[in-house]
ZATI-909570 format. One line per 3 residues: number of its first residue (from 1); their letters; for each residue x negated, z negated, y negated of N, C-alpha, C. Coordinates in steps of 0.02 Angstrom, whole numbers. Layout:
<sites>
NUM> a> X Z Y X Z Y X Z Y; ...
</sites>
This chain:
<sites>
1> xxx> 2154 345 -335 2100 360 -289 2129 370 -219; 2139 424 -185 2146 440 -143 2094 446 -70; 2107 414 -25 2072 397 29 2053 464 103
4> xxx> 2006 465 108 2008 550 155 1950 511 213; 1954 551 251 1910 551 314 1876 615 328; 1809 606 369 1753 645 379 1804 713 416
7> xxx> 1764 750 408 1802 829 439 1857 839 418; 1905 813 372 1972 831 348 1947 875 282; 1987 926 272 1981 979 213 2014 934 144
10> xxx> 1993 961 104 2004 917 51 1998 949 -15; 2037 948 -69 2042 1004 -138 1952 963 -165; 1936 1007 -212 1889 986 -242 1876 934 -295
13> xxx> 1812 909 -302 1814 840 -317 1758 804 -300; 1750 742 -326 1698 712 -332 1725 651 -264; 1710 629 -194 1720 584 -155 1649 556 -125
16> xxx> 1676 473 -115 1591 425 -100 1632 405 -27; 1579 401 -2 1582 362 55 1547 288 47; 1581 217 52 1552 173 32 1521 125 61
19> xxx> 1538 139 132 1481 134 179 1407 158 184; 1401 211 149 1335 250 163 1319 260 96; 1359 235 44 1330 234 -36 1315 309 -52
22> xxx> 1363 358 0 1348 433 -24 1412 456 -47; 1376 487 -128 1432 529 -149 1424 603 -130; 1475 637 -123 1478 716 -108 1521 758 -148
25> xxx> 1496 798 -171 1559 867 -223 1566 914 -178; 1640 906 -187 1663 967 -156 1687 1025 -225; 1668 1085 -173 1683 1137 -262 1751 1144 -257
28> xxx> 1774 1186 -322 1853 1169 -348 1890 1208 -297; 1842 1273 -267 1902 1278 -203 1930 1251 -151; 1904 1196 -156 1887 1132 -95 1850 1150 -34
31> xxx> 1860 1101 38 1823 1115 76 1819 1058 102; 1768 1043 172 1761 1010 214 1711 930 201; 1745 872 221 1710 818 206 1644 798 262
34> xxx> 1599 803 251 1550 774 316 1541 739 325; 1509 727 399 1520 656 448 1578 671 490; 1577 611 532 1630 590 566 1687 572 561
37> xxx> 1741 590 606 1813 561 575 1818 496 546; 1763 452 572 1763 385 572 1752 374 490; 1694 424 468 1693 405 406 1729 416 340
40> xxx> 1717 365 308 1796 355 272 1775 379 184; 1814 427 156 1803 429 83 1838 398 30; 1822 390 -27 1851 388 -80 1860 452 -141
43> xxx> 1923 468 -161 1922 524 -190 1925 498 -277; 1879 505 -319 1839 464 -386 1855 515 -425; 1897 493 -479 1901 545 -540 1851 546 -587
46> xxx> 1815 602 -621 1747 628 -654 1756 578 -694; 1784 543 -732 1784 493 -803 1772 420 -768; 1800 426 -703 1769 362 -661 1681 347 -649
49> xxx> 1668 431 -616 1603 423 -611 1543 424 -647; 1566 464 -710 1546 442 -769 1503 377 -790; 1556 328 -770 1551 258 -772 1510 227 -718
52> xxx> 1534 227 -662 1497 221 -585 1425 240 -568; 1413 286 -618 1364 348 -612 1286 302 -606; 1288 282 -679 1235 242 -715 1248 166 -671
55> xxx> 1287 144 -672 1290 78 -654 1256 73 -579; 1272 116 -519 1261 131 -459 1157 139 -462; 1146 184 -508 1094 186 -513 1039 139 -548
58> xxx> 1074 97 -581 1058 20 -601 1035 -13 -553; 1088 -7 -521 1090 -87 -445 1015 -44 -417; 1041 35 -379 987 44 -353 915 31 -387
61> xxx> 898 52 -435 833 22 -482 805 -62 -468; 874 -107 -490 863 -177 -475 840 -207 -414; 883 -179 -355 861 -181 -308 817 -133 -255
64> xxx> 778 -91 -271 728 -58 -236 667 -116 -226; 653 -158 -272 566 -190 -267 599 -234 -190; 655 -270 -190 687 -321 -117 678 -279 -69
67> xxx> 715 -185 -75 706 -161 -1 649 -157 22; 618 -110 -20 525 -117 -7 504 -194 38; 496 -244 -4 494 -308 36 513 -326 88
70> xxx> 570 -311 112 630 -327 164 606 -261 211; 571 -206 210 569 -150 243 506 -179 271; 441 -216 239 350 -223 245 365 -287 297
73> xxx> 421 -335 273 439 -388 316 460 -387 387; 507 -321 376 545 -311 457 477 -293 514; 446 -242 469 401 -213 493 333 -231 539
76> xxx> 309 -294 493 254 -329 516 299 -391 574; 365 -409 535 391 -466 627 397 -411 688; 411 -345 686 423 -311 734 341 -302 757
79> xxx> 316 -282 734 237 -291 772 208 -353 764; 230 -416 754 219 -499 767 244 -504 855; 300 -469 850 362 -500 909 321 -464 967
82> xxx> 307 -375 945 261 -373 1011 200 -382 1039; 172 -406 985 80 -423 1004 107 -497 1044; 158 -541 1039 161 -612 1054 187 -577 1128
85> xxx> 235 -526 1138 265 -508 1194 201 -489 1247; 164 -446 1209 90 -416 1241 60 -490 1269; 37 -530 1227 10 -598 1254 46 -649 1290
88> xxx> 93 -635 1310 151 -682 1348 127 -664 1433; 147 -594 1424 147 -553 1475 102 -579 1556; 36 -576 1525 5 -594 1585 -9 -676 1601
91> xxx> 12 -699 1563 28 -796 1556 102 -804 1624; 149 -757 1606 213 -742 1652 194 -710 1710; 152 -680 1718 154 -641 1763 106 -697 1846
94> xxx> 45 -718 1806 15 -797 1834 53 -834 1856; 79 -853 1814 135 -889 1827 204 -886 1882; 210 -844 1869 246 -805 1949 230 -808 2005
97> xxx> 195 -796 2000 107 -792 2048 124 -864 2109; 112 -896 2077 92 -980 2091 158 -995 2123; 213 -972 2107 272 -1020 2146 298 -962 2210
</sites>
């Protein structure tokens, strides 16, 4: 498995980025990796992904019902944090006031 970076040309082939859980084909004439230099590939032989293929799409299955949850959760503390910020506001501002 050979290791490549974003914008470097590259023969064709099956490469993931495993940071971003994205795989990309490049066709057999090869061609250009996207993203940033920063981002980093893995170059996966077809009998690998084969294998990877199904399993990858497992986890994702198993774990979709947690992100959902973890997405409704973030969601409702981020509008918790500012309705409490909204009601703080003029308690602070009184308060200022006075000294």
């Amino acid at each position: 498995m050979t290791r490549n970076h974003g914008h470097e040309t590259v023969k064709g082939g099956i490469y993931w980025n495993p940071a971003r859980w994205q795989v990309v084909t490049i066709a057999d004439e090869g061609g250009e990796l996207p993203g940033e230099a920063e981002a980093k590939y893995i170059r996966i032989p077809v009998v690998m992904m084969l294998l990877l293929g199904p399993l990858m799409g497992g986890l994702y299955v198993m774990f979709l019902p947690f992100i959902g949850f973890a997405m409704v959760i973030g969601y409702g503390g981020r509008k918790l944090l500012a309705m409490a910020r909204t009601a703080v506001r003029p308690m602070a501002r009184q308060e200022a006031t006075k000294h």
